[in-house]
MDTraj code that builds the backbone (N, CA, C; nanometers):
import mdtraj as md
import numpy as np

residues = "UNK UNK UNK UNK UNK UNK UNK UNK UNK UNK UNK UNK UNK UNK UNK UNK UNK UNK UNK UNK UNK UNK UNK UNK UNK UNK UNK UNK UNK UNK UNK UNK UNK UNK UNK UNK UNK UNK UNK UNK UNK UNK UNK UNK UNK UNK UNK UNK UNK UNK UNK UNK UNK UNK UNK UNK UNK UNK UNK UNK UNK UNK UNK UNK UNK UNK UNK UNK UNK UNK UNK UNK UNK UNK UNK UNK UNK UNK UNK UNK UNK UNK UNK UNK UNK UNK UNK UNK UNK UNK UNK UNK UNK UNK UNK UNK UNK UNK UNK UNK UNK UNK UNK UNK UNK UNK UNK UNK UNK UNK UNK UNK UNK UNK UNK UNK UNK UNK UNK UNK UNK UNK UNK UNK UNK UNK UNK UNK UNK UNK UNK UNK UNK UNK UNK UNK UNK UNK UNK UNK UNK UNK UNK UNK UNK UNK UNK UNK UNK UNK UNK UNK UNK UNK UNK UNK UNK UNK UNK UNK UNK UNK UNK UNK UNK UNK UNK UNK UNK UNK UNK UNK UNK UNK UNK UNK UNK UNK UNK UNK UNK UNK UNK UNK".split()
xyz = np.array([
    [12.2185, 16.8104, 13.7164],
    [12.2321, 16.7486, 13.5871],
    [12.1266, 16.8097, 13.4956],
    [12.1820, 16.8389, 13.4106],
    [12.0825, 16.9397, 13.3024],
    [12.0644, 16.8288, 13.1481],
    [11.9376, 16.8708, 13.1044],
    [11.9129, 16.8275, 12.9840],
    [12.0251, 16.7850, 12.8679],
    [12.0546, 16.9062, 12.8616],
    [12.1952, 16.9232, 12.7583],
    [12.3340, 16.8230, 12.7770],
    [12.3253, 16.7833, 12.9157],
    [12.4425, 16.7018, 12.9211],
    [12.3842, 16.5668, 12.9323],
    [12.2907, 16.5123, 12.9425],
    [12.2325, 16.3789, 12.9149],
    [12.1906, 16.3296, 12.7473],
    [12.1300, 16.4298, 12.7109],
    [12.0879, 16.4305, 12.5481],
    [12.1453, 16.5358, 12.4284],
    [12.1444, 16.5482, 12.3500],
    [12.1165, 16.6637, 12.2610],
    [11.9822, 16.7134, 12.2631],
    [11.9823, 16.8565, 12.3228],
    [11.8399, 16.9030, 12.3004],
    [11.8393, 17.0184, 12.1616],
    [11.7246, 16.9928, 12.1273],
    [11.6859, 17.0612, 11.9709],
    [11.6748, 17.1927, 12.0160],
    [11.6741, 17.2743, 11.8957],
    [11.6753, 17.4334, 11.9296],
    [11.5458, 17.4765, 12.0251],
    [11.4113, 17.4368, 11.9757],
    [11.3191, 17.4501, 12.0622],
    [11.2577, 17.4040, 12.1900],
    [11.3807, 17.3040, 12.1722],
    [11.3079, 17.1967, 12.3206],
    [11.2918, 17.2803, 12.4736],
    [11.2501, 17.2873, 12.5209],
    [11.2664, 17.3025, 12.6668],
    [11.2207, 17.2306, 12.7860],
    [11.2795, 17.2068, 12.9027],
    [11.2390, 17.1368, 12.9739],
    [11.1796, 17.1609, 13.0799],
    [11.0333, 17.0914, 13.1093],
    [10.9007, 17.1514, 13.1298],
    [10.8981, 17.0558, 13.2784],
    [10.9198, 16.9145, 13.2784],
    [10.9491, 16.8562, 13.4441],
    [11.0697, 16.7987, 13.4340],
    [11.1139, 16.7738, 13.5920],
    [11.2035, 16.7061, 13.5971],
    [11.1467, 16.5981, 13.7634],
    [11.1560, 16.4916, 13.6898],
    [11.0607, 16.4085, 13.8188],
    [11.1737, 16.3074, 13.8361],
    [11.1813, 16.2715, 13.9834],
    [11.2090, 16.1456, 14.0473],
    [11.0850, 16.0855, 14.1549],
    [11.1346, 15.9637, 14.1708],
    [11.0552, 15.8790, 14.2267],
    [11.0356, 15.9932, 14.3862],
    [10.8914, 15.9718, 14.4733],
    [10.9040, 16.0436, 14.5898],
    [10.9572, 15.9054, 14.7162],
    [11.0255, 16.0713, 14.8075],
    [11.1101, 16.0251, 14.8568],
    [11.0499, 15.9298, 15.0097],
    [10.9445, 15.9166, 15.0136],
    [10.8881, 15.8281, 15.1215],
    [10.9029, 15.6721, 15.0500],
    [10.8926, 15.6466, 14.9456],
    [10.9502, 15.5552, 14.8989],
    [11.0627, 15.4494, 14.9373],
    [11.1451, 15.5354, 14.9774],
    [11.2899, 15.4972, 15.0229],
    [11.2746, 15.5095, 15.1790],
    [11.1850, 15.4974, 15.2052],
    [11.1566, 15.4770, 15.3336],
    [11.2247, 15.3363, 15.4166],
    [11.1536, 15.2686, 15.3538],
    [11.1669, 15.0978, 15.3582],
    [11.3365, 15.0834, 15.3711],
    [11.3574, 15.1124, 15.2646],
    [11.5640, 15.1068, 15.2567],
    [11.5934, 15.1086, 15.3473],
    [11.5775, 15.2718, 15.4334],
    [11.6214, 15.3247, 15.5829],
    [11.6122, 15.2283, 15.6696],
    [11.4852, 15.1777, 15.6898],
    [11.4668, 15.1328, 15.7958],
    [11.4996, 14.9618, 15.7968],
    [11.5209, 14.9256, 15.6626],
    [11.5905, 14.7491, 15.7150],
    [11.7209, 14.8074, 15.6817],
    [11.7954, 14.9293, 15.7141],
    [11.9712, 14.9937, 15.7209],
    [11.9537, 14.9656, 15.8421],
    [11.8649, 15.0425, 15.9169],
    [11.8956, 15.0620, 16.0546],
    [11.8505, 14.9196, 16.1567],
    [11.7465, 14.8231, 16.0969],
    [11.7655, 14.6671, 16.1330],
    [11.9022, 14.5805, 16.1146],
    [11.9704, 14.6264, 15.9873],
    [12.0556, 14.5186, 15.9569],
    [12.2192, 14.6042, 16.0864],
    [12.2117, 14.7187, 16.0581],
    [12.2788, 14.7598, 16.1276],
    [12.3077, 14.7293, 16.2773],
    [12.1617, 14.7058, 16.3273],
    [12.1391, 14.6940, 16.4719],
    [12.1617, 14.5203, 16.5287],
    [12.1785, 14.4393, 16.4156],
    [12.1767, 14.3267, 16.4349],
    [12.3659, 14.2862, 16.5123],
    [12.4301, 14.3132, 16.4903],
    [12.5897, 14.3103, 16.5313],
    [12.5596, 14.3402, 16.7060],
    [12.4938, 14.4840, 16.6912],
    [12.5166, 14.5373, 16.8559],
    [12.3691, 14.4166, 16.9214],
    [12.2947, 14.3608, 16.8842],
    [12.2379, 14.2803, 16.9509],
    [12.2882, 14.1525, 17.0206],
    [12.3750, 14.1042, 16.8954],
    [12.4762, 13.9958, 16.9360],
    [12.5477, 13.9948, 17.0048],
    [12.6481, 14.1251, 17.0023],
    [12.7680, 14.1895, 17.1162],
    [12.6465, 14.1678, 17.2711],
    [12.5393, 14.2002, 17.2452],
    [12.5121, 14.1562, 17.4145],
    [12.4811, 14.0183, 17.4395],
    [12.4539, 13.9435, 17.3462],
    [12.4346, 13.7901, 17.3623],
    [12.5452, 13.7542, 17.3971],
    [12.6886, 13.7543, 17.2985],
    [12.7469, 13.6915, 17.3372],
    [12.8009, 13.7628, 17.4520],
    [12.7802, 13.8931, 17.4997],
    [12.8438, 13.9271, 17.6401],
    [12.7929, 13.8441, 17.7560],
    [12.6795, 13.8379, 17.7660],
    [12.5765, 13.7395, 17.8254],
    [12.6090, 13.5905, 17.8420],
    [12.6136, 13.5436, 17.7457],
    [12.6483, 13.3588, 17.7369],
    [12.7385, 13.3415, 17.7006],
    [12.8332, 13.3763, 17.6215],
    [12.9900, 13.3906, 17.6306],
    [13.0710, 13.4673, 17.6362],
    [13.0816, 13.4817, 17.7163],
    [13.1772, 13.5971, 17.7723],
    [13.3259, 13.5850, 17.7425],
    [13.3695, 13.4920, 17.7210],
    [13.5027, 13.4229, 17.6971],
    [13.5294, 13.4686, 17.5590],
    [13.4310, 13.4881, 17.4857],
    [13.4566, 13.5050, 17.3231],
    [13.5117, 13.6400, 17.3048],
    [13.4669, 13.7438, 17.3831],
    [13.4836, 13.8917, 17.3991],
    [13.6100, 13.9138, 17.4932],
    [13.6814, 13.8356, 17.5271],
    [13.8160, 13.9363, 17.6004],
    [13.8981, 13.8190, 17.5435],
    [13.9196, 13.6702, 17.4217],
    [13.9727, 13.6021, 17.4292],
    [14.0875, 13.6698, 17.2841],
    [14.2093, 13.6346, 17.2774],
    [14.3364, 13.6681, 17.2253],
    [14.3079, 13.6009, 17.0947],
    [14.2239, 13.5524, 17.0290],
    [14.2345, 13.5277, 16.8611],
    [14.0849, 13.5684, 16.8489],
    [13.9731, 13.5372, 16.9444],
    [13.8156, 13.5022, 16.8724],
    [13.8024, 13.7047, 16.9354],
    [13.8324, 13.7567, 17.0114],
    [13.8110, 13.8941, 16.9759],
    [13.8579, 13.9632, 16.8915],
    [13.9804, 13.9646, 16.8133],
    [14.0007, 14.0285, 16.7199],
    [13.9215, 13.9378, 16.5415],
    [13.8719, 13.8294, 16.5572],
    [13.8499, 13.7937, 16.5184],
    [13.6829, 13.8301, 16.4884],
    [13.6082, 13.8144, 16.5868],
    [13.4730, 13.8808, 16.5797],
    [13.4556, 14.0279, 16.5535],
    [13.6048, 14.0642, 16.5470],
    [13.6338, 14.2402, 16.5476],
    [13.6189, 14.2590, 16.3586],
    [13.7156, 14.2060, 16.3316],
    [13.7374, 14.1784, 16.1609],
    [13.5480, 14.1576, 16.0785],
    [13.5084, 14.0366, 16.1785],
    [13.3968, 14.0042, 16.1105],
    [13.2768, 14.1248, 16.1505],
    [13.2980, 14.1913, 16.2337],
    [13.1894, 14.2903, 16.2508],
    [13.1600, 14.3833, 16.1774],
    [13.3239, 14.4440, 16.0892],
    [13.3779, 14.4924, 16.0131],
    [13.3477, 14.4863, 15.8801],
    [13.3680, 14.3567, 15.8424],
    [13.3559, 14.2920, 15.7198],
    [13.1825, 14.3631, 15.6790],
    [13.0459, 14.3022, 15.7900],
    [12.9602, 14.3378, 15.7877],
    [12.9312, 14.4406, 15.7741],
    [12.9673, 14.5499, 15.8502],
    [12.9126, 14.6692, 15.8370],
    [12.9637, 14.7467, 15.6860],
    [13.0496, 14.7176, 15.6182],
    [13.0867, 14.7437, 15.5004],
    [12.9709, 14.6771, 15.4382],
    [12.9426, 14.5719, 15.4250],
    [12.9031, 14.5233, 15.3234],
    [12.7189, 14.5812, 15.3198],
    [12.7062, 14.6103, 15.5075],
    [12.5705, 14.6529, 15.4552],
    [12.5864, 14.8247, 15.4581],
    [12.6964, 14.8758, 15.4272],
    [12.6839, 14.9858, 15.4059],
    [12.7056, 15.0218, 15.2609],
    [12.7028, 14.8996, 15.1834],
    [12.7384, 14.8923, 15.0392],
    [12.6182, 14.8901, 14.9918],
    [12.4983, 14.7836, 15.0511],
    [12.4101, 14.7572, 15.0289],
    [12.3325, 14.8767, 15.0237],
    [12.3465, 14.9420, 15.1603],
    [12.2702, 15.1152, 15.1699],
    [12.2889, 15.1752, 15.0379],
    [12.4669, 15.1747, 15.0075],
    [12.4780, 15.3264, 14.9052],
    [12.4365, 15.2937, 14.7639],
    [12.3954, 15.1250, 14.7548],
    [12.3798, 15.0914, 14.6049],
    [12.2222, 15.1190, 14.6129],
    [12.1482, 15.0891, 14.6996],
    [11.9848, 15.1251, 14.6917],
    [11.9749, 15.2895, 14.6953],
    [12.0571, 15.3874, 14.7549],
    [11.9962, 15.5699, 14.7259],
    [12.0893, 15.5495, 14.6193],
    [12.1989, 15.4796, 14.5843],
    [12.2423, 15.5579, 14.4350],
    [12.1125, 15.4790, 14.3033],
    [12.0753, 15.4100, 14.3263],
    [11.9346, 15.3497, 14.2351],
    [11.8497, 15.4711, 14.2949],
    [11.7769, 15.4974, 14.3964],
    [11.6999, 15.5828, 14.3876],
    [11.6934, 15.6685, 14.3624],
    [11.7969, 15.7574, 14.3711],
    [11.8857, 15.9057, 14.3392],
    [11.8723, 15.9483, 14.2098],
    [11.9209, 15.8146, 14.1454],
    [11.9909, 15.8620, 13.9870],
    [11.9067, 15.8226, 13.9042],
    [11.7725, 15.7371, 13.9443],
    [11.6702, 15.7400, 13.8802],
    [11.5754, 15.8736, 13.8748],
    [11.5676, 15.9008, 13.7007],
    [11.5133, 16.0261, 13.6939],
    [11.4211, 16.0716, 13.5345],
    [11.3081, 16.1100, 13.5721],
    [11.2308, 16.1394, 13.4255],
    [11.2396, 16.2836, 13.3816],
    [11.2988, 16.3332, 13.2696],
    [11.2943, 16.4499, 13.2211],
    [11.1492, 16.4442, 13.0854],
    [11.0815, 16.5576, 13.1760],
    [10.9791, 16.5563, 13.0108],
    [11.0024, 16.7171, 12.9782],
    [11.0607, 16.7125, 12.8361],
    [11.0790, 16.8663, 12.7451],
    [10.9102, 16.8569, 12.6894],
    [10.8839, 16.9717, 12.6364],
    [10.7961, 17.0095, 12.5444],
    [10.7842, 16.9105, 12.3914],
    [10.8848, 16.7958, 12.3792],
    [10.8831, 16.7271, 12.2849],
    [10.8897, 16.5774, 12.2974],
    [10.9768, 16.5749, 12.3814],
    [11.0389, 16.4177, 12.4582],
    [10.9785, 16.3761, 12.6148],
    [10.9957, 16.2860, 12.6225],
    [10.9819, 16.2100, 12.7903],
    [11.1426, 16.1255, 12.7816],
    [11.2179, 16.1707, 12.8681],
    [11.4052, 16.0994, 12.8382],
    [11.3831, 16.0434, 13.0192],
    [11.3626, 15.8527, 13.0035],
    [11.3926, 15.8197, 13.1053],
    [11.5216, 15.7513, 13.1257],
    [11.5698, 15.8086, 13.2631],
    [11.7158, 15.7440, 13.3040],
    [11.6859, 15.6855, 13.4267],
    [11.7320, 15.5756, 13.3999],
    [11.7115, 15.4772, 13.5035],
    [11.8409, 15.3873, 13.5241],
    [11.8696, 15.3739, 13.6845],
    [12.0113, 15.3248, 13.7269],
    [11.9842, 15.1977, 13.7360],
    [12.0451, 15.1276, 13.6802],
    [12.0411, 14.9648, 13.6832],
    [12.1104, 14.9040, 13.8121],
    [12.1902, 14.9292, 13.8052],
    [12.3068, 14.8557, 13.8822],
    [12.3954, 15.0122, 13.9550],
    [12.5129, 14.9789, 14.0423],
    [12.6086, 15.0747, 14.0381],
    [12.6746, 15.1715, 13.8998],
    [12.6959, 15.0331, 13.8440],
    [12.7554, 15.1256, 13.7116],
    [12.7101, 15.0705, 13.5745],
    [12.5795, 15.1052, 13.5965],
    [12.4865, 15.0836, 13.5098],
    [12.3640, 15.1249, 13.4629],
    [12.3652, 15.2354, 13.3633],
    [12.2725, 15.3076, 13.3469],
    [12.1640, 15.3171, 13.1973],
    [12.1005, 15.3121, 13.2021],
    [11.9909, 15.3140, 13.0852],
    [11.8681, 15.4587, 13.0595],
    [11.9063, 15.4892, 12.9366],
    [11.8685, 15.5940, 12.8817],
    [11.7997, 15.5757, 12.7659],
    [11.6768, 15.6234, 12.8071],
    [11.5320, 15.5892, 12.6883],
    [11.4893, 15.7485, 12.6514],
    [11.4329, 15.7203, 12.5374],
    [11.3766, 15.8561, 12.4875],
    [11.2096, 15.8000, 12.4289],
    [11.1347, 15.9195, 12.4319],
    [11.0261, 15.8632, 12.3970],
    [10.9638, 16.0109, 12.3356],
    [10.9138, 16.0386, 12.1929],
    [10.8377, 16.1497, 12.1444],
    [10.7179, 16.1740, 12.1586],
    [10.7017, 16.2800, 12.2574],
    [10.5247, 16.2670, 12.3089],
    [10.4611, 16.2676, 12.1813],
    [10.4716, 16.2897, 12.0524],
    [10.3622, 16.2775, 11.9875],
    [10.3141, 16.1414, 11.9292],
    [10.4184, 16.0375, 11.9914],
    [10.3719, 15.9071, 11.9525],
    [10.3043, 15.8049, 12.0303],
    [10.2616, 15.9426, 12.1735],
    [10.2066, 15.8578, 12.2819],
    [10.0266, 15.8241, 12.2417],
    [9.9976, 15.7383, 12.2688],
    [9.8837, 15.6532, 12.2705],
    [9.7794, 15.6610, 12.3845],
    [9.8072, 15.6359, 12.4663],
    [9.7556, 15.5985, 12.5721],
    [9.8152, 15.6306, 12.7298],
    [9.7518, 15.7017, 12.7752],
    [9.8089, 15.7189, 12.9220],
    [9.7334, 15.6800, 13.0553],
    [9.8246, 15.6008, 13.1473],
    [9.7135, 15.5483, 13.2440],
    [9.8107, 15.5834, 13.3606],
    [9.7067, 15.6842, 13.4551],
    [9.7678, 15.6547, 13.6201],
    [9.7330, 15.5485, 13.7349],
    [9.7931, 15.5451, 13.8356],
    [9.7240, 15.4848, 13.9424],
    [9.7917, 15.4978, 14.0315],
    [9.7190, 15.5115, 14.1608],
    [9.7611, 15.4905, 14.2743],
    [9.6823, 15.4014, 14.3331],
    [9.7884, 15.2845, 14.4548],
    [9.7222, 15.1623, 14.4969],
    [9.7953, 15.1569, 14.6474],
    [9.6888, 15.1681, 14.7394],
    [9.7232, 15.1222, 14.8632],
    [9.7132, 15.2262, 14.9443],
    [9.7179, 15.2590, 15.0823],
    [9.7045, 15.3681, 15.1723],
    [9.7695, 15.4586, 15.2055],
    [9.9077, 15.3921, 15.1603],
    [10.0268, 15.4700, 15.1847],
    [10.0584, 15.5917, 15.0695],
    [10.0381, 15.5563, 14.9708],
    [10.0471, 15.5941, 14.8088],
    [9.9121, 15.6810, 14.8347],
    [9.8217, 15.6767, 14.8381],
    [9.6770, 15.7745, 14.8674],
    [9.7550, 15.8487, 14.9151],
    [9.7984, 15.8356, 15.1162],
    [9.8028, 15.9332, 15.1886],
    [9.8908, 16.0580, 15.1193],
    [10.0389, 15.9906, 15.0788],
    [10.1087, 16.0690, 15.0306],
    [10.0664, 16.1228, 14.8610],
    [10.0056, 16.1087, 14.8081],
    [9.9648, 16.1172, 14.6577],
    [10.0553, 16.0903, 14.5937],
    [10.1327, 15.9814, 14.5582],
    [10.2195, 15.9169, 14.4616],
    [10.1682, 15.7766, 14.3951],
    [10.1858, 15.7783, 14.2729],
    [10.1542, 15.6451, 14.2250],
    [10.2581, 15.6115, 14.0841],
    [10.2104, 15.5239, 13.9800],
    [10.2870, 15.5156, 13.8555],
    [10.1996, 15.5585, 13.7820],
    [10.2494, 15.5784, 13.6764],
    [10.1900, 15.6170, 13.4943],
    [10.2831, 15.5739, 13.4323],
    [10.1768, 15.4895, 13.3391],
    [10.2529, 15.4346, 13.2278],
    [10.1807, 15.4295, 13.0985],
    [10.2722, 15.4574, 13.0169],
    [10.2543, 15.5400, 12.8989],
    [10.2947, 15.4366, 12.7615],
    [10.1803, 15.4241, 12.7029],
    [10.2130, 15.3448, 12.5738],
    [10.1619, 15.4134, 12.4354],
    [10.2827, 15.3428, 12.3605],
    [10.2861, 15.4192, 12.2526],
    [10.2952, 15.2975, 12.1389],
    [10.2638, 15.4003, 11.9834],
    [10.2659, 15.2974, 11.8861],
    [10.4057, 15.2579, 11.8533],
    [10.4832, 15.3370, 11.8716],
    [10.6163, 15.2680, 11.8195],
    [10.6594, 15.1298, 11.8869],
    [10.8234, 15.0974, 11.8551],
    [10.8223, 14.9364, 11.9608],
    [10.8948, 14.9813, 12.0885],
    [10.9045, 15.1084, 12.1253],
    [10.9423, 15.1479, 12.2537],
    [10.8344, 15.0599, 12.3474],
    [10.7102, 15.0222, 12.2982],
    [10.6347, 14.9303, 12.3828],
    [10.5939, 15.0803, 12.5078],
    [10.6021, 15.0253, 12.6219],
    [10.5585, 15.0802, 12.7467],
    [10.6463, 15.2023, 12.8068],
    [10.6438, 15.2995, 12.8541],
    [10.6955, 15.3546, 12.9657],
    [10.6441, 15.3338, 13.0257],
    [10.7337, 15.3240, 13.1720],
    [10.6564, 15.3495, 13.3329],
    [10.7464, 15.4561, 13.4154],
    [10.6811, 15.5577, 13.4914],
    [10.7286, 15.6167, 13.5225],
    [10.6648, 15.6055, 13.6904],
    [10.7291, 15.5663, 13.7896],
    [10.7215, 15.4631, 13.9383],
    [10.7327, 15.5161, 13.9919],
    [10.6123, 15.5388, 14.1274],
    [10.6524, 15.5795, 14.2230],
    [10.7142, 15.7606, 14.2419],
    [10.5726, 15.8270, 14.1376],
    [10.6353, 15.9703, 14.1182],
    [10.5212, 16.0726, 14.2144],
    [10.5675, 16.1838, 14.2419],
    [10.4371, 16.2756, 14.3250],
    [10.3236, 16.2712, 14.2265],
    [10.2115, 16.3071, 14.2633],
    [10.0744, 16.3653, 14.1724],
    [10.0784, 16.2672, 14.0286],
    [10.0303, 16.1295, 14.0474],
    [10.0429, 16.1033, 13.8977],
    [9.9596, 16.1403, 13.8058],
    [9.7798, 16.1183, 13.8666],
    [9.6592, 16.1971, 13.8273],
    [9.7154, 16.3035, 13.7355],
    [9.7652, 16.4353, 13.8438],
    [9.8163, 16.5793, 13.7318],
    [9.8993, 16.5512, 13.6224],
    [9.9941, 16.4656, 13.6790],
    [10.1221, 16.4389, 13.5329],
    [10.0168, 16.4069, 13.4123],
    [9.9880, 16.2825, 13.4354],
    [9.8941, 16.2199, 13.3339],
    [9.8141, 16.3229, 13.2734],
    [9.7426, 16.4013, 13.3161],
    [9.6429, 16.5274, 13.2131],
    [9.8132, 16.5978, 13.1527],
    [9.8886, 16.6453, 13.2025],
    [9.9768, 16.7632, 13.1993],
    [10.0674, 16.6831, 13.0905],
    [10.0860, 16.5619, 13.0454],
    [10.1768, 16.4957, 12.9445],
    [10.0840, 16.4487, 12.8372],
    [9.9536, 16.4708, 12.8887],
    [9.8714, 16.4415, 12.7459],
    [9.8175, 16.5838, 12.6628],
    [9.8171, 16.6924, 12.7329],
    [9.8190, 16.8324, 12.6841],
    [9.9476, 16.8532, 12.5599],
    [10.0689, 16.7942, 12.6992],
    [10.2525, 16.7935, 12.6002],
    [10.2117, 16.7584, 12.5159],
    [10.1362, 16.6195, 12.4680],
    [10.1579, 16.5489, 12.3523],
    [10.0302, 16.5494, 12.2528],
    [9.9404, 16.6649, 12.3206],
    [9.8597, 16.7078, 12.1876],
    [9.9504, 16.8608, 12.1087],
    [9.9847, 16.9174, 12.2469],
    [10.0788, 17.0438, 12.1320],
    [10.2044, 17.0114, 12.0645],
    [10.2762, 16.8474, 12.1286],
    [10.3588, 16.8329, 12.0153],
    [10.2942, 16.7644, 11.8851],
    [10.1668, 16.7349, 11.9003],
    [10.1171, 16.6833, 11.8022],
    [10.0911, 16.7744, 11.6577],
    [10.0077, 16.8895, 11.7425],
    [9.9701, 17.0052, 11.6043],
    [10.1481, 17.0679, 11.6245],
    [10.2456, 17.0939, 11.6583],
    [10.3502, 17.1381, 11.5821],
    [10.4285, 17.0362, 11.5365],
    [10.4124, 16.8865, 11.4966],
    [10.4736, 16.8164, 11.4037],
    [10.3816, 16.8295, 11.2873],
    [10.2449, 16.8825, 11.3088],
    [10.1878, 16.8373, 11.1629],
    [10.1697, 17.0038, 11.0771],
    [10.2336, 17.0865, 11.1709],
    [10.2298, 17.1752, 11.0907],
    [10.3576, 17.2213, 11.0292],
    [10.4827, 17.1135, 11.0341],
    [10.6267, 17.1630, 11.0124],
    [10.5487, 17.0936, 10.8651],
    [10.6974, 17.1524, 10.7970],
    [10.6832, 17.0622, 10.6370],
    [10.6817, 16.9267, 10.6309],
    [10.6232, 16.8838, 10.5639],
    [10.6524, 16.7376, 10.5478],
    [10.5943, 16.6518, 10.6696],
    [10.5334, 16.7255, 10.7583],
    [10.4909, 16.6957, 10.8685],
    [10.3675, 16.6168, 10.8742],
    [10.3657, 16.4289, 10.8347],
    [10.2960, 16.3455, 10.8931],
    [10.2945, 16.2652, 10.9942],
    [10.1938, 16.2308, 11.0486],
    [10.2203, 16.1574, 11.1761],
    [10.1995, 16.0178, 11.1265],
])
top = md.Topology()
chain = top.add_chain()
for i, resn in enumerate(residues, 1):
    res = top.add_residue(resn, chain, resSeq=i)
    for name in ("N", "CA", "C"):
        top.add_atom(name, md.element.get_by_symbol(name[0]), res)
traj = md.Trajectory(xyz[None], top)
């Protein structure tokens, strides 16, 4: 997915990162997939164990068959709606803009734009052992307009971003004030 087909990009724009959240993140997801998953075949030995009657009987086996079914769909729905949120969440920063897209829902998406030269204030952090080990944290970015806050969650190196988007938004600063008409 390229710039051009999410936004209109200006003649000069170019696009300088393209960040998603890192992928140890989605760690957690995996592993209550592979709990919720494992929970059916735990039962299949219980009830092989203490009822045995339920598993070879002419309505309650095809019946526990349907419902096993039912489950594993539903937590395989659950799986594809958490990587399609993680997936399709994504920060593009051009030489002018920060354009965050962020997946709400399945079919639900939100698209923000933000002009580095109206950024204010930039703060990183990383919190906790896990986030150290791997070097990922958030930055979030406030500005004077009423865009209010960006946050950009759970991305590699936030430390570097943070210097590397406040550089962006001093050189988009001196080339807005040197176009015509160019006040900030």
């Amino acid at each position: 997915m390229t710039l051009a087909q999410l936004i209109k990009q200006k003649i000069y724009e170019r696009e300088v990162y393209k960040l998603r959240r890192q992928p140890i993140t989605f760690l957690p997801q995996i592993l209550f997939f592979f709990v919720l998953a494992a929970i059916p075949v735990g039962l299949y030995y219980f009830f092989a164990a203490e009822f045995p009657g339920l598993l070879t009987g002419q309505i309650s086996y095809p019946g526990l068959l349907i419902l096993g079914i039912i489950y594993y769909l539903a937590v395989w729905e659950f799986f594809f709606t958490n990587f399609v949120d993680y997936y399709l969440d994504i920060w593009i920063i051009t030489n002018d803009r920060l354009v965050d897209i962020r997946q709400d829902a399945l079919f639900s998406r939100t698209v923000a734009e933000l002009d580095l030269y109206k950024i204010q204030d930039i703060t990183s952090e990383v919190k906790g052992i896990i986030p150290t080990i791997f070097s990922y944290g958030n930055v979030h970015i406030q500005t004077a307009g009423q865009e209010g806050k960006f946050n950009l969650l759970n991305i590699p190196d936030p430390h570097n971003l943070r210097r590397k988007i406040m550089d962006l938004a001093e050189e988009d600063r001196k080339y807005h004030a040197k176009q015509p008409g160019g006040t900030l």
